[in-house]
PyMOL CGO cylinders between C-alpha atoms (Angstrom):
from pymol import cmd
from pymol.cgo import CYLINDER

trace = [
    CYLINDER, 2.34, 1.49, -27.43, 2.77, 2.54, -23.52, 0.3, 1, 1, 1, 1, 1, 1,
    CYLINDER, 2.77, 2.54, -23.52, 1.62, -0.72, -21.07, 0.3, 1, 1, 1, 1, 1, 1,
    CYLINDER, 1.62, -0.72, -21.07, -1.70, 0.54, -19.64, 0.3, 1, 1, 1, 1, 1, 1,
    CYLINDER, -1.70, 0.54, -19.64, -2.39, -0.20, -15.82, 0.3, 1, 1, 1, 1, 1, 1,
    CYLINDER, -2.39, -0.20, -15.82, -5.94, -3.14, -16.18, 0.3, 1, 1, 1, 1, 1, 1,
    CYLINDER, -5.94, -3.14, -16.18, -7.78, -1.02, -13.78, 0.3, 1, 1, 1, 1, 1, 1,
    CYLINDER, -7.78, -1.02, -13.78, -7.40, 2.33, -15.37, 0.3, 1, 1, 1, 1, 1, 1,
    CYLINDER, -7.40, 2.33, -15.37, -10.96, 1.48, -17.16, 0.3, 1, 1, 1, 1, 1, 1,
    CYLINDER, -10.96, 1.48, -17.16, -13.40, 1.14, -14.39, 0.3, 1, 1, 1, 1, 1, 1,
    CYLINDER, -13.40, 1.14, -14.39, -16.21, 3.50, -13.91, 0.3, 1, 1, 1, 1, 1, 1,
    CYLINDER, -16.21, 3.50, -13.91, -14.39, 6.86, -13.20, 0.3, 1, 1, 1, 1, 1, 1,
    CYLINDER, -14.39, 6.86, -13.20, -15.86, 9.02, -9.75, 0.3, 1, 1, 1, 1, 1, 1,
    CYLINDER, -15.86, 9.02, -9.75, -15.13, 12.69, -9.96, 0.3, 1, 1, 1, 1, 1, 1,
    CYLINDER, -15.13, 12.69, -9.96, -14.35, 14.14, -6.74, 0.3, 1, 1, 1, 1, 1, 1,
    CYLINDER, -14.35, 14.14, -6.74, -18.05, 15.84, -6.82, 0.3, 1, 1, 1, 1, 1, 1,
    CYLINDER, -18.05, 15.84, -6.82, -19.59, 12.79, -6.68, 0.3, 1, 1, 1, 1, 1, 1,
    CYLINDER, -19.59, 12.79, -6.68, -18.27, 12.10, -2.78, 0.3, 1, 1, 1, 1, 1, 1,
    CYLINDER, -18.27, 12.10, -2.78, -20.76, 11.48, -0.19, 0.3, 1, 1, 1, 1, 1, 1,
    CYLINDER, -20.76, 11.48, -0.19, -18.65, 10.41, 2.42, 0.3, 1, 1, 1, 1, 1, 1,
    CYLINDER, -18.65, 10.41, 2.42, -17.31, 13.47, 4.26, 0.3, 1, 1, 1, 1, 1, 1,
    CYLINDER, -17.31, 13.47, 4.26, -17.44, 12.25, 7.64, 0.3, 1, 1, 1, 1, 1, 1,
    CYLINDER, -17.44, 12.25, 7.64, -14.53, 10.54, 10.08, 0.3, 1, 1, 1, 1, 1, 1,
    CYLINDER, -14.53, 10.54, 10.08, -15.01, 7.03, 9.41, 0.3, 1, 1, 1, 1, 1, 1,
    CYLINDER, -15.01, 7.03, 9.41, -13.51, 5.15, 12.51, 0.3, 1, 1, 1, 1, 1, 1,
    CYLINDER, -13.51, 5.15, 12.51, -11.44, 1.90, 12.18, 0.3, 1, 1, 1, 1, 1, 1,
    CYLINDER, -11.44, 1.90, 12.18, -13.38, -0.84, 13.25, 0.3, 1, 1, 1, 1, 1, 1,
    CYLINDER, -13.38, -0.84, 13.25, -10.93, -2.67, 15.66, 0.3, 1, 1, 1, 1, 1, 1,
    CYLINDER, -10.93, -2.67, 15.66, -11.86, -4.85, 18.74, 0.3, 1, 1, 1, 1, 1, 1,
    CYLINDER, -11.86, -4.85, 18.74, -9.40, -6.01, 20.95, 0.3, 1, 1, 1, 1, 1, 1,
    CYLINDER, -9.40, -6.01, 20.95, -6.72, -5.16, 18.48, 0.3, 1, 1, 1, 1, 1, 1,
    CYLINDER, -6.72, -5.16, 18.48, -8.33, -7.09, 15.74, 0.3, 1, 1, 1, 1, 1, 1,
    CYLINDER, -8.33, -7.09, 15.74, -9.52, -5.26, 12.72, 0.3, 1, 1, 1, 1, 1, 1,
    CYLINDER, -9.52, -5.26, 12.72, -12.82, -6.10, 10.98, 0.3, 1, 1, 1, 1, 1, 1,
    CYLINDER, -12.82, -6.10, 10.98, -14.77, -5.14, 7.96, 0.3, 1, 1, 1, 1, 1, 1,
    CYLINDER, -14.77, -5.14, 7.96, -17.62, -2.75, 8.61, 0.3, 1, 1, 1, 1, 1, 1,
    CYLINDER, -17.62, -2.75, 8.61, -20.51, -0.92, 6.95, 0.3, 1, 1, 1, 1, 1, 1,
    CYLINDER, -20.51, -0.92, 6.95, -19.18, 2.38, 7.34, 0.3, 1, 1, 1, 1, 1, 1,
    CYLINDER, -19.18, 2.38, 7.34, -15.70, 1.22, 5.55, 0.3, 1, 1, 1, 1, 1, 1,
    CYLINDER, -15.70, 1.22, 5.55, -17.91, -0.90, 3.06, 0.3, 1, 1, 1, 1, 1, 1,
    CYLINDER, -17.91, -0.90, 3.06, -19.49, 2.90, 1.96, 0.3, 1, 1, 1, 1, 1, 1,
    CYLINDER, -19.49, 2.90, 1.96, -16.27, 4.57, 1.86, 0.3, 1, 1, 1, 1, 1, 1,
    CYLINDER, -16.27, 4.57, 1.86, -14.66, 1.75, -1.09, 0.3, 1, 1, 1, 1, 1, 1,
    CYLINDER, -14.66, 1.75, -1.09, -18.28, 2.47, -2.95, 0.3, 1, 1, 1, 1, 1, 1,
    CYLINDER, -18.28, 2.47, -2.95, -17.38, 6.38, -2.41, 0.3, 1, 1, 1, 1, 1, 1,
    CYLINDER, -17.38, 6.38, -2.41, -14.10, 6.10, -3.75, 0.3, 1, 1, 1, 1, 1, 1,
    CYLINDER, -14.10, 6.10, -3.75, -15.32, 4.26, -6.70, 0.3, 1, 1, 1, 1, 1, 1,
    CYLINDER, -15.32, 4.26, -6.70, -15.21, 0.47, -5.90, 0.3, 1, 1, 1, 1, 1, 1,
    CYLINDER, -15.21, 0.47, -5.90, -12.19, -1.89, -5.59, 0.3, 1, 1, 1, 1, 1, 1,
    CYLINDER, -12.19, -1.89, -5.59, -10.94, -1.31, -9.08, 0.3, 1, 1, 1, 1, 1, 1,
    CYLINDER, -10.94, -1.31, -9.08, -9.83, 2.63, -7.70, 0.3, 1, 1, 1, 1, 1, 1,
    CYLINDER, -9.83, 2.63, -7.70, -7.71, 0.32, -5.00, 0.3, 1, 1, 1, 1, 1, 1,
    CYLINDER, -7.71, 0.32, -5.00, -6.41, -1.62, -7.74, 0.3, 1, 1, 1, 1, 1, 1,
    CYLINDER, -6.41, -1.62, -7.74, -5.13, 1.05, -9.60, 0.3, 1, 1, 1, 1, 1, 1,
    CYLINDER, -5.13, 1.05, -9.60, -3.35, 2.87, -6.96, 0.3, 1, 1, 1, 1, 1, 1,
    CYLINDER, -3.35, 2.87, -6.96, -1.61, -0.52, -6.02, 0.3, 1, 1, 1, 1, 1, 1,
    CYLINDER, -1.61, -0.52, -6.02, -0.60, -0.68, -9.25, 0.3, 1, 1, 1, 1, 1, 1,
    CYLINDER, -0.60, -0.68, -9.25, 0.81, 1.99, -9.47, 0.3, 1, 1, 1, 1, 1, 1,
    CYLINDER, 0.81, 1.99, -9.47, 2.38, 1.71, -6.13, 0.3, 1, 1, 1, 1, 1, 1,
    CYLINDER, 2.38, 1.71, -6.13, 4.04, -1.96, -7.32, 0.3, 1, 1, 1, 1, 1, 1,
    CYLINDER, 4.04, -1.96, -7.32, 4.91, -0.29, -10.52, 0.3, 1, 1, 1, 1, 1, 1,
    CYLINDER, 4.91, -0.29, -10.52, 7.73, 1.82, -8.04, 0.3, 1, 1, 1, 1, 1, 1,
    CYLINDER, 7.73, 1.82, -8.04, 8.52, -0.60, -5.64, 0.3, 1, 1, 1, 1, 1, 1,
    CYLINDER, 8.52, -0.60, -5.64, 9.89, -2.85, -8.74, 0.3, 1, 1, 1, 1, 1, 1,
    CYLINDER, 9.89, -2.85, -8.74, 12.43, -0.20, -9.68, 0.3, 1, 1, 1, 1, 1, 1,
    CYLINDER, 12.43, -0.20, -9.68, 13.04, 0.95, -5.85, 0.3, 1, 1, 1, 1, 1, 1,
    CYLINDER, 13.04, 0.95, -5.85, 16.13, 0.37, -4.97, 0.3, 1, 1, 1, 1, 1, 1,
    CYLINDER, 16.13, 0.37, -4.97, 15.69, -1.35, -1.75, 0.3, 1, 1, 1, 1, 1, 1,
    CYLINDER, 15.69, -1.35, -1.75, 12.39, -2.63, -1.56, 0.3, 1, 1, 1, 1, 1, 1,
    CYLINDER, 12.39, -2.63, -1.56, 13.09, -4.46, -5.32, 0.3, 1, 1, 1, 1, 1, 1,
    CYLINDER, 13.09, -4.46, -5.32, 15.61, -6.99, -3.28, 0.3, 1, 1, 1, 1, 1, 1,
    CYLINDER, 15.61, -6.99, -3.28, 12.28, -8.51, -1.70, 0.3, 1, 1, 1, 1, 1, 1,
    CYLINDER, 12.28, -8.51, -1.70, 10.45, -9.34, -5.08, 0.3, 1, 1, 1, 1, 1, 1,
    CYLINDER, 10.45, -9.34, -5.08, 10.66, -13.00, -5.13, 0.3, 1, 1, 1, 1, 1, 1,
    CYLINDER, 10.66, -13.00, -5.13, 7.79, -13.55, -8.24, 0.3, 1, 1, 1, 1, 1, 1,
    CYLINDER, 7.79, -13.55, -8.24, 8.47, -11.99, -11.56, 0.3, 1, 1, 1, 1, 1, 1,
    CYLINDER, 8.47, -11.99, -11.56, 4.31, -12.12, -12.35, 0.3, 1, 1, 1, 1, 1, 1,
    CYLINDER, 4.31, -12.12, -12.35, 5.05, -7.82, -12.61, 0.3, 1, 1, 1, 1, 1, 1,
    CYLINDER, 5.05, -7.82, -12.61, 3.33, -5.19, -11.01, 0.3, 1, 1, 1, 1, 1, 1,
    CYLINDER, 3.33, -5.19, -11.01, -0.23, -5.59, -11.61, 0.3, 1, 1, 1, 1, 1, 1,
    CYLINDER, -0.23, -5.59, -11.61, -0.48, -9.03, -10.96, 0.3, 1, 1, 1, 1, 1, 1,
    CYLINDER, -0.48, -9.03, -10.96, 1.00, -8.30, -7.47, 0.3, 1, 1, 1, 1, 1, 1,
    CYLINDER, 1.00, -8.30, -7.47, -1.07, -5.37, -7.31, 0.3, 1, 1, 1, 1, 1, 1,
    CYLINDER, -1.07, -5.37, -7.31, -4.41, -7.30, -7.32, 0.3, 1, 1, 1, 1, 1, 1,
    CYLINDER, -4.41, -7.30, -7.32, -3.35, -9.89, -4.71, 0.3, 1, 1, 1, 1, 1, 1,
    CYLINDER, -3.35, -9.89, -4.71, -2.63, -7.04, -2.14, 0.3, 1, 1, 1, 1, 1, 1,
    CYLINDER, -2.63, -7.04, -2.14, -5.89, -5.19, -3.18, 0.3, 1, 1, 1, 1, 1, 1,
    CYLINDER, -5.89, -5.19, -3.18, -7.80, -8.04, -3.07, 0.3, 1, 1, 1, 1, 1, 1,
    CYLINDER, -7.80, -8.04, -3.07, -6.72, -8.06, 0.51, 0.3, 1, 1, 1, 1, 1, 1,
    CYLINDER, -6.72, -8.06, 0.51, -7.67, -4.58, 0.91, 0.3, 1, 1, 1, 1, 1, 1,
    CYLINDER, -7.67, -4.58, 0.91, -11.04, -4.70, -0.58, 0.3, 1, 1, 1, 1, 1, 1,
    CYLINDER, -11.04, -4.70, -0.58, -11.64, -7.83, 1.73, 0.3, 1, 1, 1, 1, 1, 1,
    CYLINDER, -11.64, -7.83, 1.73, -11.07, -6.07, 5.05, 0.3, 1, 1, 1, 1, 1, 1,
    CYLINDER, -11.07, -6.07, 5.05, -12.83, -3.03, 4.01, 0.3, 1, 1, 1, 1, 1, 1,
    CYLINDER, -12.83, -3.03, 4.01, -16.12, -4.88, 3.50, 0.3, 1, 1, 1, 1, 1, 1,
    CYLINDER, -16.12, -4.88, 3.50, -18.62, -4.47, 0.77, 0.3, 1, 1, 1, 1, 1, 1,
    CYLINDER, -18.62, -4.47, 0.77, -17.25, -6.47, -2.52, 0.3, 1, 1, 1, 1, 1, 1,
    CYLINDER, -17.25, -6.47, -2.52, -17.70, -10.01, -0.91, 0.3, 1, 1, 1, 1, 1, 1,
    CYLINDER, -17.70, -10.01, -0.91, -14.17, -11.53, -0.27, 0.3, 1, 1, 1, 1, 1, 1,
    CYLINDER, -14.17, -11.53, -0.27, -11.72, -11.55, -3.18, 0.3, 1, 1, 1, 1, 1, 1,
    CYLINDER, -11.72, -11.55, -3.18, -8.53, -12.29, -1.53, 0.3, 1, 1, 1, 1, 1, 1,
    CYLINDER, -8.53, -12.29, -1.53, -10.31, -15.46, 0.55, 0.3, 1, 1, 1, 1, 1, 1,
    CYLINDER, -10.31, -15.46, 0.55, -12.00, -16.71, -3.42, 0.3, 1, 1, 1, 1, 1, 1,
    CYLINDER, -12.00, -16.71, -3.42, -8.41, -16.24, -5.26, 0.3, 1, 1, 1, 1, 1, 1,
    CYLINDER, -8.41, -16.24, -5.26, -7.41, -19.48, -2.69, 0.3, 1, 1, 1, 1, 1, 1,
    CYLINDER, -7.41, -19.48, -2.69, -4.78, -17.15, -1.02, 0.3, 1, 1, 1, 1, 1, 1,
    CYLINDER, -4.78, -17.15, -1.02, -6.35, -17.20, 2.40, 0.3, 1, 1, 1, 1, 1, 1,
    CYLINDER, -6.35, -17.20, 2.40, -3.55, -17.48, 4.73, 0.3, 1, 1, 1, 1, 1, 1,
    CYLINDER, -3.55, -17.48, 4.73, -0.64, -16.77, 2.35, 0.3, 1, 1, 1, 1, 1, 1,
    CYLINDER, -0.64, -16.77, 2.35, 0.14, -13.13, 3.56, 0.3, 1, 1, 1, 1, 1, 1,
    CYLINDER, 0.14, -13.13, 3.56, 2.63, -14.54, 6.00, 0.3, 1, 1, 1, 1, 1, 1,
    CYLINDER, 2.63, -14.54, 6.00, 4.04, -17.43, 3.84, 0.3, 1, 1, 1, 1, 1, 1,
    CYLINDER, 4.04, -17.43, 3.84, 4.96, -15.04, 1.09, 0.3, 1, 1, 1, 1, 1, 1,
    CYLINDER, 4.96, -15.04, 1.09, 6.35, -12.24, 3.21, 0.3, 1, 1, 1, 1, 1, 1,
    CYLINDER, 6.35, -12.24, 3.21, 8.69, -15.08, 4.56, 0.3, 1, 1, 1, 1, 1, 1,
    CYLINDER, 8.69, -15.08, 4.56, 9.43, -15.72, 0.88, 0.3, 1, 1, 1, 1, 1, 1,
    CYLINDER, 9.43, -15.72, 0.88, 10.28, -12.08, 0.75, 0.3, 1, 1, 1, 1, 1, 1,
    CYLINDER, 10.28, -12.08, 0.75, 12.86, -12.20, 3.35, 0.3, 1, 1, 1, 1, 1, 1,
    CYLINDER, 12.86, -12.20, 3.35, 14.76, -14.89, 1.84, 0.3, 1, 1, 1, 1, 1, 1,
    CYLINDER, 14.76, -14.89, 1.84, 14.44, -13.54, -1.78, 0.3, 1, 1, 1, 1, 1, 1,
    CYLINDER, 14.44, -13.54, -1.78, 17.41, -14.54, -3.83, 0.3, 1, 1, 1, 1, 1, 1,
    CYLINDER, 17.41, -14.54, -3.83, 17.71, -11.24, -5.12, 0.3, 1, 1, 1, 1, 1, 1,
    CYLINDER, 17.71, -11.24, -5.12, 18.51, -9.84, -1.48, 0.3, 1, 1, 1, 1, 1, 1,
    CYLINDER, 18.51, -9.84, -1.48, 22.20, -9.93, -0.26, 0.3, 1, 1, 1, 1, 1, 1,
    CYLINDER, 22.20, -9.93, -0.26, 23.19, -13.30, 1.35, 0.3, 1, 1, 1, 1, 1, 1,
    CYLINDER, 23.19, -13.30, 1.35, 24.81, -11.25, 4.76, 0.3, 1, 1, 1, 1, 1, 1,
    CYLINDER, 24.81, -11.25, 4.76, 20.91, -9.52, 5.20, 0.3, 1, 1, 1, 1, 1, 1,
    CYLINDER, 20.91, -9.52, 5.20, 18.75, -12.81, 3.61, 0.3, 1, 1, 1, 1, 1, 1,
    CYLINDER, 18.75, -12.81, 3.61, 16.35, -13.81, 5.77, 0.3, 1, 1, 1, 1, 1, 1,
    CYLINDER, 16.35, -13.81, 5.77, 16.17, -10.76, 7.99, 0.3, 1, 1, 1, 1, 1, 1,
    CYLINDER, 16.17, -10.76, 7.99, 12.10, -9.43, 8.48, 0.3, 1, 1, 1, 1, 1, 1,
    CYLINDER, 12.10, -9.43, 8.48, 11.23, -5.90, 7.28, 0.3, 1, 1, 1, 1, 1, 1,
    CYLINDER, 11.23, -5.90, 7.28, 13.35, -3.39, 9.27, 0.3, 1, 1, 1, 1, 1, 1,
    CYLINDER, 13.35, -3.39, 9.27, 12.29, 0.05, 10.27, 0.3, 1, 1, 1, 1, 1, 1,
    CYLINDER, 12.29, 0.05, 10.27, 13.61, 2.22, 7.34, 0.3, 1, 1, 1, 1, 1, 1,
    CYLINDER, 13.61, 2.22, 7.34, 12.08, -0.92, 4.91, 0.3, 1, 1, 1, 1, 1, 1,
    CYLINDER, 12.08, -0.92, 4.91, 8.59, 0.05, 6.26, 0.3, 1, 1, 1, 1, 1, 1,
    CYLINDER, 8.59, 0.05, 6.26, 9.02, 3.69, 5.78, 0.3, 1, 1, 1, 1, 1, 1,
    CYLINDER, 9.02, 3.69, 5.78, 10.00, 3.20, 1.71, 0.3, 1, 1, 1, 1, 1, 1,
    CYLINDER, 10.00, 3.20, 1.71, 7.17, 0.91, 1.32, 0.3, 1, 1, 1, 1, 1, 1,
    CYLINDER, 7.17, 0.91, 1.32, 4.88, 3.62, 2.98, 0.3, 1, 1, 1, 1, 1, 1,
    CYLINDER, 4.88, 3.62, 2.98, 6.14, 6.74, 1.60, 0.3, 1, 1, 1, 1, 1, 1,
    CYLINDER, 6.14, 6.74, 1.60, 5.82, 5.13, -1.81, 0.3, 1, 1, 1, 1, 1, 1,
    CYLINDER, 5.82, 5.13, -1.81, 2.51, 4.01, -1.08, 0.3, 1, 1, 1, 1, 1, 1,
    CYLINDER, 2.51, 4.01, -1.08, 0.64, 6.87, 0.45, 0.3, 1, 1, 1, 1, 1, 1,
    CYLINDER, 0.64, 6.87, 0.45, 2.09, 8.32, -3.25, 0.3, 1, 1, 1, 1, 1, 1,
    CYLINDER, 2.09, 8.32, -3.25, 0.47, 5.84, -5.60, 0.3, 1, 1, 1, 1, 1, 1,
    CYLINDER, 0.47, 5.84, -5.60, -2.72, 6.86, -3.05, 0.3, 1, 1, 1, 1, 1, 1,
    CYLINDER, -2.72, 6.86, -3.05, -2.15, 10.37, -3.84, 0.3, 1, 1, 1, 1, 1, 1,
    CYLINDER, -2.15, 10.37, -3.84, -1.22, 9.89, -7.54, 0.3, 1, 1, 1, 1, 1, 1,
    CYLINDER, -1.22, 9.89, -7.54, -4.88, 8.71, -8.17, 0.3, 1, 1, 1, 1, 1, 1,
    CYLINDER, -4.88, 8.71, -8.17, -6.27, 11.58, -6.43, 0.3, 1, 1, 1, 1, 1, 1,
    CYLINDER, -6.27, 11.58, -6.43, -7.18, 9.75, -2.93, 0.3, 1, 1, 1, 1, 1, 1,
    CYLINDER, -7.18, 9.75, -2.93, -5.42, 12.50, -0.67, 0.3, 1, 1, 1, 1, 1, 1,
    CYLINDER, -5.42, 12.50, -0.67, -8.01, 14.80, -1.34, 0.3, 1, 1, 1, 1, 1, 1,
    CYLINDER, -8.01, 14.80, -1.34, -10.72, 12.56, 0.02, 0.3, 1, 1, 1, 1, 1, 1,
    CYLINDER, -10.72, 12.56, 0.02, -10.46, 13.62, 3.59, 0.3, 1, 1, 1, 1, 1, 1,
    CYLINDER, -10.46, 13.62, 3.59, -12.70, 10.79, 5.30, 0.3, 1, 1, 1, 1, 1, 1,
    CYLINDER, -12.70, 10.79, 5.30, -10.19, 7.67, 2.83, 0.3, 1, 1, 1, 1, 1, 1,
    CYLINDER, -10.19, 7.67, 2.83, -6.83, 9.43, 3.62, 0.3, 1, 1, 1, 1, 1, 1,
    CYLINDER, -6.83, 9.43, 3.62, -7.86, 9.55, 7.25, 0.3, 1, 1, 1, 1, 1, 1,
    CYLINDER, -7.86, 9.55, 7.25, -9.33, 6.22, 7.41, 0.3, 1, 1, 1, 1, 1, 1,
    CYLINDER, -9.33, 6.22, 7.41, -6.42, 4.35, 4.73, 0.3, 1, 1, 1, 1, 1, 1,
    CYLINDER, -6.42, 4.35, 4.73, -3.54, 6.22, 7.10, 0.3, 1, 1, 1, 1, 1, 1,
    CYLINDER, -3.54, 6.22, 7.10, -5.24, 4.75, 10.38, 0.3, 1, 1, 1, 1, 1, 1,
    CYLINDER, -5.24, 4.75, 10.38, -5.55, 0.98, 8.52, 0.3, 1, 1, 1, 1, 1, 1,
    CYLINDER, -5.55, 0.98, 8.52, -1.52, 1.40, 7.31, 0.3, 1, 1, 1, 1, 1, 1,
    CYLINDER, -1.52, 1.40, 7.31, -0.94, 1.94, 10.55, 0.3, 1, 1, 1, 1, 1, 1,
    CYLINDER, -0.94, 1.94, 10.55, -2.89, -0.80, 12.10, 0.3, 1, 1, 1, 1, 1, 1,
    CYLINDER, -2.89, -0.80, 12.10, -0.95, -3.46, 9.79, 0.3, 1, 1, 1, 1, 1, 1,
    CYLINDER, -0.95, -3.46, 9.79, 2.41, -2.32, 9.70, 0.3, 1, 1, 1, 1, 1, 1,
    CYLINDER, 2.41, -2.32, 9.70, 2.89, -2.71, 13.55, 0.3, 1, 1, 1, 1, 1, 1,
    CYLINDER, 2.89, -2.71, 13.55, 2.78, -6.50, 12.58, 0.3, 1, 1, 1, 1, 1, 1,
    CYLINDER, 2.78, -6.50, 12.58, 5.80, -6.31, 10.54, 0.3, 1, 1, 1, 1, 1, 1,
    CYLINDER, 5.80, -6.31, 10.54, 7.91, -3.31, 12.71, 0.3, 1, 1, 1, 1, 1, 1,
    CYLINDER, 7.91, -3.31, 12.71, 6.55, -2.27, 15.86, 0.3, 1, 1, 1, 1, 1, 1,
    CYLINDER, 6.55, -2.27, 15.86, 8.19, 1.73, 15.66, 0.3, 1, 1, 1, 1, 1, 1,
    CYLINDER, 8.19, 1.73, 15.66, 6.57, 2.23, 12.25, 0.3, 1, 1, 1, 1, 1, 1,
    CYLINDER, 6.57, 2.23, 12.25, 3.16, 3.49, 13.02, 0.3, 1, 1, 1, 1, 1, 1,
    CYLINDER, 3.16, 3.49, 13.02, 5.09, 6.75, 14.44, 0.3, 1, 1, 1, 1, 1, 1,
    CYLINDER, 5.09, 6.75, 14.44, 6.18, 7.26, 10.96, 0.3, 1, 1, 1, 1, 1, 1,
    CYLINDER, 6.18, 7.26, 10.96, 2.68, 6.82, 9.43, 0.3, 1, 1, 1, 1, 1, 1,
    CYLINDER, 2.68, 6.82, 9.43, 1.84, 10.54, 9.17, 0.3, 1, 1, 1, 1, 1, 1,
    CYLINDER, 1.84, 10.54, 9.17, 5.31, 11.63, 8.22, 0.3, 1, 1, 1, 1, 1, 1,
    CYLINDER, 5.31, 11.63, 8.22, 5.28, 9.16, 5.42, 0.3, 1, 1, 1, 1, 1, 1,
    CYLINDER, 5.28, 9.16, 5.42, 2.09, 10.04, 3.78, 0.3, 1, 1, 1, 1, 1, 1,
    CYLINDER, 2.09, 10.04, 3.78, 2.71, 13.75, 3.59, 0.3, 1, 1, 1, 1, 1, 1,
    CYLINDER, 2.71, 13.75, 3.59, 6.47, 13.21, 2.15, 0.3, 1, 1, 1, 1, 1, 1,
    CYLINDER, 6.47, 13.21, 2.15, 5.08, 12.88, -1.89, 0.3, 1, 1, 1, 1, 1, 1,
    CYLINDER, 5.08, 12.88, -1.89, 3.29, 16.31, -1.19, 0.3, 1, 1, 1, 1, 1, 1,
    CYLINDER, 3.29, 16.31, -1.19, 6.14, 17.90, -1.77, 0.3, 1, 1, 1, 1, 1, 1,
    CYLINDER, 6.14, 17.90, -1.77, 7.49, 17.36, -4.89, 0.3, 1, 1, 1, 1, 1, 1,
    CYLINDER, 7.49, 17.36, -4.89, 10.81, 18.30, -4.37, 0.3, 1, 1, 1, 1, 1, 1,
    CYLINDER, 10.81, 18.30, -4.37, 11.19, 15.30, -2.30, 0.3, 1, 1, 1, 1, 1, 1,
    CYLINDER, 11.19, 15.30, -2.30, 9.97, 12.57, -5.29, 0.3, 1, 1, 1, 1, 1, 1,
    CYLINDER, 9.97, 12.57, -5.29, 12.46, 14.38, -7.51, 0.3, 1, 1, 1, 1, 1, 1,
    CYLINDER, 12.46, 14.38, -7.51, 15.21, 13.72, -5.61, 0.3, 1, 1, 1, 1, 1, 1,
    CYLINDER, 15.21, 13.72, -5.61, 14.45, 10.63, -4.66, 0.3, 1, 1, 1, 1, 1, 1,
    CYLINDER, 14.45, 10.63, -4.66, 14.02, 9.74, -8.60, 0.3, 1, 1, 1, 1, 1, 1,
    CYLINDER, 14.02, 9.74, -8.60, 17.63, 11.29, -9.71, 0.3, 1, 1, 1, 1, 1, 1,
    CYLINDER, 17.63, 11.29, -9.71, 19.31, 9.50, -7.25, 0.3, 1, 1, 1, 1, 1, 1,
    CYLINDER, 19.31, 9.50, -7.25, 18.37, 6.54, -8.60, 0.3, 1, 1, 1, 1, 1, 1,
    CYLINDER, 18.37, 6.54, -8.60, 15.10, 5.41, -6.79, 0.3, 1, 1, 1, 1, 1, 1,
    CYLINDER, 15.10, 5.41, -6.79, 17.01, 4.97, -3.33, 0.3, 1, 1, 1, 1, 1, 1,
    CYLINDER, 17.01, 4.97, -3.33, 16.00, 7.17, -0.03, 0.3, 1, 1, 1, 1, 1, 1,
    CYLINDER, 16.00, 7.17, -0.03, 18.92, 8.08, 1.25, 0.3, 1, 1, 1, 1, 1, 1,
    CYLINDER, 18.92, 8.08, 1.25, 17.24, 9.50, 4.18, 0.3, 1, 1, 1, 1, 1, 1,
    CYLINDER, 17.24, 9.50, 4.18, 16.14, 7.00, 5.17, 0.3, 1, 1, 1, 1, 1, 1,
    CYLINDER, 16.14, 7.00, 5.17, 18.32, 3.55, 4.48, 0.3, 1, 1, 1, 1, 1, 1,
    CYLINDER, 18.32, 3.55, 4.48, 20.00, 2.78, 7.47, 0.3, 1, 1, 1, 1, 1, 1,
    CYLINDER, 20.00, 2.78, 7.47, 18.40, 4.72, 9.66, 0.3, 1, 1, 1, 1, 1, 1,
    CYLINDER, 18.40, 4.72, 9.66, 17.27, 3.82, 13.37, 0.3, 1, 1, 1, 1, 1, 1,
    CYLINDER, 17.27, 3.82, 13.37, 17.61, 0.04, 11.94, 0.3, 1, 1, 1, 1, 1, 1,
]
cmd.load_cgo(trace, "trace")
């Protein structure tokens, strides 16, 4: 029997049941992002936390097989389990479902365990300990703007607007150049062609690696 992603159950919201068309701005003050009503809608539209769930499952699910990014898994709890720690983060700064990341007890342990990630073990002992480079950020985006896409997401014009600007927002913390590739990465799984490749030659972007690091 196949493994079935835990969040593949919830309540399922067919594309004609969006209400949210408009541009939903991201609510950010002083360069600090907070939850907001309009962002609080736009989880309900999509169909809830569980839809954010199962795309970060599914995004996990390829990052453990990546190539590169697999060198930074430092807990072997699999891909759903991370999954739900980094949408429960998600869910929390959208607003809406209370805060699950803050009630799990991992309040403050987004930096601790992306120092963990640096120093994984499984990463070579010449790079250990060096923070997310440039080329890092765009693998972990172009295979997450994919998961997004996988579950249908890109075709909800006011959350692939909105999710793109939030990415953004959050990945300037770990590599300052990355928001520049924000755009670039979310369109590269439209094109198949370029998720084929990427799959026969062994889930490694050559591309990319190395590149501007």
């Amino acid at each position: 029997e196949q493994p079935q992603c835990p969040f593949h159950a919830h309540k399922l919201v067919q594309s004609e049941d969006w209400r949210v068309q408009e541009n939903v701005p991201l609510a950010v003050q002083f360069g600090v992002h907070h939850t907001s009503d309009a962002a609080g809608r736009l989880l309900r539209d999509i169909g809830g936390g569980d839809k954010i769930r199962e795309f970060c499952t599914r995004f996990y699910a390829r990052m453990h097989v990546d190539a590169t990014l697999k060198q930074f898994l430092f807990l072997d709890d699999g891909p759903a389990a991370h999954a739900k720690r980094l949408a429960d983060w998600i869910i929390e700064k959208m607003g809406g479902e209370g805060q699950p990341w803050t009630d799990s007890g991992r309040r403050g342990m987004r930096q601790p365990s992306h120092h963990a990630a640096w120093n994984s073990s499984r990463r070579d002992p010449s790079v250990r300990g060096q923070h997310f480079k440039l080329d890092d950020t765009r693998i972990w985006m172009r295979l997450h703007f994919w998961a997004v896409r996988e579950v249908g997401l890109s075709e909800h014009t006011a959350f692939w607007g909105w999710y793109q600007r939030f990415i953004g927002h959050f990945i300037r913390v770990y590599e300052s150049r990355a928001p520049a590739y924000v755009q670039d990465s979310a369109q590269w799984s439209a094109d198949p062609s370029n998720s084929e490749e990427y799959l026969n030659n062994g889930c490694f972007m050559s591309d990319v690696v190395g590149i501007h690091r």
